[in-house]
C-alpha positions as CSV (number, residue, x, y, z in Angstrom):
1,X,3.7,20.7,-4.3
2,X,3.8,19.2,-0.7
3,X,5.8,21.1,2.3
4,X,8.7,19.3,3.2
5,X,7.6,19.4,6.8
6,X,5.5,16.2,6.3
7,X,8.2,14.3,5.4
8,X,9.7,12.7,8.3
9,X,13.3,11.4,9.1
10,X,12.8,7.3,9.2
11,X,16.4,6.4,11.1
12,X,16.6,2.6,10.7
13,X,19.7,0.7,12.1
14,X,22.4,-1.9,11.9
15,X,24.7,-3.6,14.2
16,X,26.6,-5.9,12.0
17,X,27.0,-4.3,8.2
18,X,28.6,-7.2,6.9
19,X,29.5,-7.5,3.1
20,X,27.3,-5.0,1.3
21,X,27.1,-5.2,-2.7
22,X,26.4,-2.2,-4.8
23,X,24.5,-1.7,-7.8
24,X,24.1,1.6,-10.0
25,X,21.4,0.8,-12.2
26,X,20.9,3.7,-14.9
27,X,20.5,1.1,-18.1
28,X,16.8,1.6,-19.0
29,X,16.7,-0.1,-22.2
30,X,14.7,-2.8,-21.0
31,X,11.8,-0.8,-19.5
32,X,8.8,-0.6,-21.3
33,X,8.4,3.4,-23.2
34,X,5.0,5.0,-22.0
35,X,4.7,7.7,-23.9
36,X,2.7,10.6,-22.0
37,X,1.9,13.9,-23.9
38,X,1.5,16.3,-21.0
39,X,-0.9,19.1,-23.0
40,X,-3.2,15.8,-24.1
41,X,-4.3,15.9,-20.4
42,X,-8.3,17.2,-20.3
43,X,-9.1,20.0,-17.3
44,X,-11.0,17.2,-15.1
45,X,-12.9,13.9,-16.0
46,X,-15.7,12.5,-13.7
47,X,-14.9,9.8,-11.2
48,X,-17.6,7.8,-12.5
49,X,-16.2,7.1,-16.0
50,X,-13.8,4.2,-14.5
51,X,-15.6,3.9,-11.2
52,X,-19.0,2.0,-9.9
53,X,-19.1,3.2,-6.3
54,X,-17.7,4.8,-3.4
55,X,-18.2,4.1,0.1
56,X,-16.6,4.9,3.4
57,X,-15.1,3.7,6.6
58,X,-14.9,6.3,9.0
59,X,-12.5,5.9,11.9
60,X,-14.2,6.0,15.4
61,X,-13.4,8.9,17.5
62,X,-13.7,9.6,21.3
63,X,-11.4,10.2,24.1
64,X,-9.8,6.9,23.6
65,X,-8.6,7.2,20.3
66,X,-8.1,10.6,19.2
67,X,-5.4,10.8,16.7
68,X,-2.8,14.2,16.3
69,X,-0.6,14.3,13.2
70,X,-0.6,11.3,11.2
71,X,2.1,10.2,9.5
72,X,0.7,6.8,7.4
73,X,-1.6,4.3,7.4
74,X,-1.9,0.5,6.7
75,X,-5.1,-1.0,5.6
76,X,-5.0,-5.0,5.8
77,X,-7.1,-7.7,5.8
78,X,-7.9,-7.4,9.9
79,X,-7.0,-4.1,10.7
80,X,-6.4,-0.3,10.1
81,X,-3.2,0.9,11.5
82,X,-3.2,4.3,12.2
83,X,0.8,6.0,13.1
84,X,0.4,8.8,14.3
85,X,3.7,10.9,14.6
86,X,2.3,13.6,17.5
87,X,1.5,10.7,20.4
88,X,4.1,8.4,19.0
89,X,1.2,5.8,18.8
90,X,0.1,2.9,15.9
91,X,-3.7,3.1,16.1
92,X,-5.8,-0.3,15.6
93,X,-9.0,-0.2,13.8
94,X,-11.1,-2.9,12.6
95,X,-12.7,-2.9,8.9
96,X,-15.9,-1.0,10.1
97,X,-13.8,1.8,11.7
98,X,-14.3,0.7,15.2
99,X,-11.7,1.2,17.2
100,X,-9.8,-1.6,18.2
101,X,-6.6,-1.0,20.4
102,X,-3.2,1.0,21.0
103,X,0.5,0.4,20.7
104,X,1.4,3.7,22.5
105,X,4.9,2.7,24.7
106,X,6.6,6.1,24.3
107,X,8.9,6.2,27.8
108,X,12.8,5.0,28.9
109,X,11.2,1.8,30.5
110,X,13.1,-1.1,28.9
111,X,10.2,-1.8,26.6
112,X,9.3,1.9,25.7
113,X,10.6,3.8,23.0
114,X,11.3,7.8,23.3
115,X,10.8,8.3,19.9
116,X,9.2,6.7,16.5
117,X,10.0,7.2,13.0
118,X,8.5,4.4,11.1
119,X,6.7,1.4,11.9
120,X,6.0,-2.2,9.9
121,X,3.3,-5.0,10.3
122,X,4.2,-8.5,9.5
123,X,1.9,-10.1,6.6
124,X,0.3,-12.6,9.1
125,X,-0.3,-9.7,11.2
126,X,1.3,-11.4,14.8
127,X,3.2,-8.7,15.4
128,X,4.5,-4.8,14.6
129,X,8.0,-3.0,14.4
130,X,9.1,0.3,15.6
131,X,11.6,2.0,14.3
132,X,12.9,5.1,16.4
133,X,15.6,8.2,15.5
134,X,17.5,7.4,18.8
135,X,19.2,3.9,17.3
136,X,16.5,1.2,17.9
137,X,14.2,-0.7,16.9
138,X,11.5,-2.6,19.0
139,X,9.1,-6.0,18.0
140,X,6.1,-6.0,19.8
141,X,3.2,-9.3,19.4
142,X,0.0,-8.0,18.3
143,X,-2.9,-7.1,20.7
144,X,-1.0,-7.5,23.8
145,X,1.9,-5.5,22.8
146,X,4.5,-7.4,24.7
147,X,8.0,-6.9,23.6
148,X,9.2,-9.3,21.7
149,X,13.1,-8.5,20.4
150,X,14.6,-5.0,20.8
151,X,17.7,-4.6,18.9
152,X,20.1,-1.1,18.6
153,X,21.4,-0.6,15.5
154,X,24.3,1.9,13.1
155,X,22.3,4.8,12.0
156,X,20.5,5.1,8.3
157,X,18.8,8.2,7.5
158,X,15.9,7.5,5.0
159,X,12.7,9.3,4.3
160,X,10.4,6.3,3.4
161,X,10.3,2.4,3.8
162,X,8.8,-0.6,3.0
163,X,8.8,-4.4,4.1
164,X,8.4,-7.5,1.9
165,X,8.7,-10.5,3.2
166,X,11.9,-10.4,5.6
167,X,13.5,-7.4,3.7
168,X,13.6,-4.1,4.6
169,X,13.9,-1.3,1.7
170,X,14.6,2.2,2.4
171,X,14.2,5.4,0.0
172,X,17.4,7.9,1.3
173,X,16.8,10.4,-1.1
174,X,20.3,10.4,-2.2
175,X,21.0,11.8,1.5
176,X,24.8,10.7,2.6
177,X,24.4,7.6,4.6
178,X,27.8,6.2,6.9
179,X,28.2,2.4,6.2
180,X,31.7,0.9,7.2
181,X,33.1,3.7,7.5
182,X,32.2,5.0,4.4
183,X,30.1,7.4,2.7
184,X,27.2,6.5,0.3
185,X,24.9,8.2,-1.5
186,X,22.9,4.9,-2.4
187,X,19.1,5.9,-3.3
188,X,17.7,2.4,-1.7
189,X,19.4,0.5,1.1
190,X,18.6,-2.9,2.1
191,X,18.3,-4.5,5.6
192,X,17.9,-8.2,6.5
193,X,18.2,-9.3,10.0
194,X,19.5,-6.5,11.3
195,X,22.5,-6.5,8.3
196,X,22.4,-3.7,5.4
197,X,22.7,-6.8,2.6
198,X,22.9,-4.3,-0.4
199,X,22.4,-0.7,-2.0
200,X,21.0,0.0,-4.9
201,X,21.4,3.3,-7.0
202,X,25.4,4.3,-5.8
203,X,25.8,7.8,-7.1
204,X,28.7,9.7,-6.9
205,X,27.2,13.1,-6.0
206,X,29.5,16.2,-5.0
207,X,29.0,18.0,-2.0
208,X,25.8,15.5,-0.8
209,X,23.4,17.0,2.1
210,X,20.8,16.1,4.2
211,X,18.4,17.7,2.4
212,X,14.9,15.8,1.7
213,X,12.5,16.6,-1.5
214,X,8.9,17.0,-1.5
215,X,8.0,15.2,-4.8
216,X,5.8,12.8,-3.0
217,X,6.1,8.5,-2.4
218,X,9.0,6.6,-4.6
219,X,8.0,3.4,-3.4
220,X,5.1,1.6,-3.1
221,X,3.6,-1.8,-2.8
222,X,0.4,-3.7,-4.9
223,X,-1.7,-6.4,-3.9
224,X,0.3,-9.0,-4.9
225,X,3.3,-7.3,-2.1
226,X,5.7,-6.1,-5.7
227,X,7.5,-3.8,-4.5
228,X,8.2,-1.1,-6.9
229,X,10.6,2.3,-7.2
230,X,10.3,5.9,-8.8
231,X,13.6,7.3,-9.9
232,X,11.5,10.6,-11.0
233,X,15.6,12.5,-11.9
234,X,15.5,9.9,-14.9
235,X,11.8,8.7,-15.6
236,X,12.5,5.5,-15.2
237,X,10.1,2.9,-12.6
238,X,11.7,0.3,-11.3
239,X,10.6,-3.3,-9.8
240,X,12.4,-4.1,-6.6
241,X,12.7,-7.8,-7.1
242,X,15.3,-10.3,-5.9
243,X,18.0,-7.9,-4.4
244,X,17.9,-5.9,-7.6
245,X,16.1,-2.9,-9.5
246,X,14.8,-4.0,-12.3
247,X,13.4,-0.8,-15.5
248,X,10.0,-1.3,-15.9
249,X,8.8,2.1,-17.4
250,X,10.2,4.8,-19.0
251,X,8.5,7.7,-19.2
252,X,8.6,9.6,-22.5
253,X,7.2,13.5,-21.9
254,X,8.9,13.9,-26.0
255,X,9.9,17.8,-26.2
256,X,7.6,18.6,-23.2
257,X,10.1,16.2,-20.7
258,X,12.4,18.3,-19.0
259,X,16.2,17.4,-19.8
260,X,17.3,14.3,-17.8
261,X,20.8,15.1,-17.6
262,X,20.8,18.1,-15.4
263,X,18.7,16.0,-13.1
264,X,20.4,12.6,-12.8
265,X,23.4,12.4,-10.3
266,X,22.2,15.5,-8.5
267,X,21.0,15.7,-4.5
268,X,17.5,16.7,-3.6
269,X,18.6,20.0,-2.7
270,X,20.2,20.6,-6.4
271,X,16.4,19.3,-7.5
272,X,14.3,21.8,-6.1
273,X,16.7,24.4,-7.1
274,X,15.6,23.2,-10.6
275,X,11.9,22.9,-10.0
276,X,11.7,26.0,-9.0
277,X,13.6,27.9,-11.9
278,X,14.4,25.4,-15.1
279,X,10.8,23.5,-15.4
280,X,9.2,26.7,-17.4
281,X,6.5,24.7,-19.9
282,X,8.0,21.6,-18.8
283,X,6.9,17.7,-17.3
284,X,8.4,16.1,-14.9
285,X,9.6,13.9,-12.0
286,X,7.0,11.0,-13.2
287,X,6.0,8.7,-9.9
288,X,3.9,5.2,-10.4
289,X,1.1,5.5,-7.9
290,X,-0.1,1.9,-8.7
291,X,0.9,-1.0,-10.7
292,X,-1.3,-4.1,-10.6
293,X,-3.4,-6.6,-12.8
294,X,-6.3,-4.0,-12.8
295,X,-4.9,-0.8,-12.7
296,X,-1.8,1.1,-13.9
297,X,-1.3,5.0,-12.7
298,X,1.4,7.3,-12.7
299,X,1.4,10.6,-11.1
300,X,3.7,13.8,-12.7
301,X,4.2,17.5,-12.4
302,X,3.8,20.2,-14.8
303,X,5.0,23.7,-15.2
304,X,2.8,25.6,-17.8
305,X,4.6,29.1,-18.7
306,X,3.2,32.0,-16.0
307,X,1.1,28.7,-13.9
308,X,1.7,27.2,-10.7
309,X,3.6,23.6,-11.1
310,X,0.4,21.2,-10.7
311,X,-0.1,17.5,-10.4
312,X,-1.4,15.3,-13.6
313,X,-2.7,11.8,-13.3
314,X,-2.4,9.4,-16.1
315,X,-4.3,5.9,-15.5
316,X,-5.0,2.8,-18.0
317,X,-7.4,0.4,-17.0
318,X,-5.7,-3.3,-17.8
319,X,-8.8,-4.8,-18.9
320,X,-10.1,-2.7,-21.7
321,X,-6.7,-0.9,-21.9
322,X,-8.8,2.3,-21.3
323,X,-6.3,5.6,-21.2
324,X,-7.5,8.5,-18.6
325,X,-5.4,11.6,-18.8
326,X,-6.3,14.6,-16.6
327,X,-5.4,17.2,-14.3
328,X,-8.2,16.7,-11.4
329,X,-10.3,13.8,-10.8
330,X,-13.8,15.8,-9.9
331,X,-15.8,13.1,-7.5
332,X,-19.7,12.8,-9.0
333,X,-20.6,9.8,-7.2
334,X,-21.3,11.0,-3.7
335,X,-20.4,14.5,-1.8
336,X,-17.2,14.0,-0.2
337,X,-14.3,14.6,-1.3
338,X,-14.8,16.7,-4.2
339,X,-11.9,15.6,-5.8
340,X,-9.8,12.3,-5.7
341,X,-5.9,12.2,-5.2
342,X,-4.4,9.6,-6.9
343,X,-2.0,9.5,-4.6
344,X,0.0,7.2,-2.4
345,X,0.4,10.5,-0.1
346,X,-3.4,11.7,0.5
347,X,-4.6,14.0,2.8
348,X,-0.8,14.3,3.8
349,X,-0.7,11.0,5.2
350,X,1.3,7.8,3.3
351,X,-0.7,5.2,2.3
352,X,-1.2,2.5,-0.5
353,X,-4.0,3.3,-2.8
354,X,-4.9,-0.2,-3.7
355,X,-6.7,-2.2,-0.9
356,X,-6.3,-5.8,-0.5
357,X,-10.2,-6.6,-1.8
358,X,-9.4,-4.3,-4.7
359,X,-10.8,-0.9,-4.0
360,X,-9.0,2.3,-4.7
361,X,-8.0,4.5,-1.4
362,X,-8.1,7.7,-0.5
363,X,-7.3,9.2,3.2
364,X,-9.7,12.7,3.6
365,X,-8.7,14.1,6.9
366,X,-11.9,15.8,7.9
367,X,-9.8,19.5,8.2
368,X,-9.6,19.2,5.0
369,X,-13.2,19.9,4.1
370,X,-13.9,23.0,6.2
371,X,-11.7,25.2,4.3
372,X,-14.0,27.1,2.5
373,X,-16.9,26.7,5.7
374,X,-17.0,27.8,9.6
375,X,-19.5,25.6,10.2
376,X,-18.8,23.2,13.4
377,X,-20.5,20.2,11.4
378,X,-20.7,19.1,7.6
379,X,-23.6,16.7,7.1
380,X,-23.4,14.0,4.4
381,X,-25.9,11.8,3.4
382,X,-22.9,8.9,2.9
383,X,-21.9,8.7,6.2
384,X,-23.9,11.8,8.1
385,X,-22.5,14.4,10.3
386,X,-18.7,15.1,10.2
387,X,-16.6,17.3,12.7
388,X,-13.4,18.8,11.8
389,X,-12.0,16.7,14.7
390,X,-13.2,13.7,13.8
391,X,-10.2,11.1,13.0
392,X,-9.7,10.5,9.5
393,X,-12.4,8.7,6.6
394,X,-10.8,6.2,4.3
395,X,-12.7,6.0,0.8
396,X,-13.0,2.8,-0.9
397,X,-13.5,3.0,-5.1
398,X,-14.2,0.3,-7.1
399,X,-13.5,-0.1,-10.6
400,X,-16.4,-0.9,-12.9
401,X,-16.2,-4.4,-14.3
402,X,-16.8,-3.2,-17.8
């Protein structure tokens, strides 16, 4: 289980809320069953039975680009972009690691922001958004960071969010939202130009707080920019397509899946109160980590009886329709890490781990691997000597072609 300190409040806004359509999409009967039987899962596999190689980009560090604590990355076709929460800075870093440039306008100048919860990158890459928890949000061109639009905006709390195309689609984690002047409890809302243009999810939930989870990324993006949704209180994955959530999976744990009615309709506070004392030798709270023409996997939790509540991956290569169920990915192609997180939230930093020249990503903040050392220095024959203050390395995997 993740702390919920990592999760941070992403306070998007609107000026004109216009008229907003709800949806409260529980039917699954159109998503596809994957049955998962969580004791089938083997201790750990080997990396290198579904993977050729790994190799590295390791961010440059120096005095100029230093990064604090991060709070997600975007890998595209041009750049790494680097947020980092602690400078209140988006990081630029070309495809070798090199560092590039800065968007760092914290301040009260009429360009700055004081404050940054979230930020997006347009898919031609011309410009980036801030998004800040004191009611703006700023559009700055790329590379010279001039100030394109700022706007101020109604307040909507959300924990993650993702762009596609000109929509905006945030995760609220049920948390009571305020739109005209009344209360939601919508799981996604949806901003165009500046207007909330729908919610999806509408639950009427008693006594709602502000209370966040720590059950890891609900939405995430592929290749192809699908957008899709984990609604882990029912099992059910959705695809976020035209203004509507659309089943894709169900998740079927059989006698093993913990009971989806005391789950559903409940806020994240009621959740953990669960997790923590009705999962005994049970599955849960199943999250799709990837979805594309190449890959499929889906992350879930397990409580064995007397054991700590740990993470199981299940994956199925598209082309040979290959099944790989386990509990810990143990890396045997080269030294670092020693384990892969299939995980959209590595290293404690939010990423998507599905590259756009189809490699598999992982974030491995260097801290990470001194845990067990007090050496000042691990040395690697991949990519040689590595401080604990070194910014972070991505790790690129790619699939064997079979």
């Amino acid at each position: 289980m993740k702390p919920f300190t990592y999760l941070l409040l992403l306070i998007i806004i609107a000026i004109h809320i216009g008229c907003i359509q709800h949806s409260s999409l529980e039917n699954i009967n159109s998503a596809k069953t994957i049955v998962i039987n969580p004791l089938s899962a083997k201790e750990e596999i080997n990396l290198s039975e579904f993977v050729d190689s790994v190799t590295y980009i390791k961010l440059q560090t120096d005095s100029t680009c230093i990064t604090g604590r991060l709070y997600s990355i975007i890998i595209t076709n041009k750049y790494i972009y680097v947020c980092d929460a602690e400078q209140m800075a988006v990081l630029l870093f070309d495809k070798k690691g090199n560092f590039v440039s800065k968007l760092h306008k914290q301040g009260v100048g009429p360009d700055e922001y004081k404050n940054m919860s979230g930020f997006f990158v347009d898919d031609n890459e011309t410009y980036i958004e801030i998004a800040t928890m004191d009611n703006h949000f700023f559009k700055y061109s790329m590379n010279s960071f001039n100030i394109i639009e700022k706007q101020q905006m109604a307040a909507i709390k959300s924990s993650t969010s993702k762009k596609i195309n000109s929509y905006y689609y945030f995760d609220t984690q049920k948390a009571p939202n305020q739109i005209d002047n009344e209360t939601t409890n919508a799981h996604i809302i949806i901003m165009k130009d500046g207007h909330i243009v729908k919610t999806l999810f509408q639950d009427k939930i008693k006594n709602p707080t502000n209370y966040y989870g720590s059950f890891g990324e609900a939405l995430t993006v592929n290749n192809n920019q699908e957008l899709f949704f984990s609604m882990r209180s029912n099992n059910t994955i959705y695809q976020l397509l035209d203004l509507e959530a659309q089943p894709l999976f169900y998740i079927n744990f059989g006698d093993m899946g913990l009971d989806t009615t005391i789950t559903s309709q409940k806020p994240f506070s009621d959740l953990q109160y669960i997790v923590e004392n009705q999962t005994d030798g049970k599955a849960f709270f199943p999250a799709l980590a990837i979805n594309n023409s190449k890959l499929l996997g889906i992350n879930y939790l397990l409580h064995k009886h007397n054991e700590p509540i740990v993470s199981q991956f299940y994956i199925r290569i598209k082309r040979n329709n290959a099944e790989y169920h386990t509990s810990r990915i143990k890396n045997d192609i080269t030294s670092i890490p020693q384990y892969i997180n299939l995980s959209a939230n590595s290293g404690g930093v939010s990423h998507e781990i599905w590259d756009s020249n189809n490699y598999m990503v992982q974030v491995v903040n260097p801290h990470e691997l001194f845990y067990d050392t007090n050496s000042d220095y691990i040395l690697t024959d991949e990519i040689g000597k590595i401080k604990i203050t070194d910014n972070p390395i991505i790790v690129l995997m790619k699939l064997k072609s079979y």
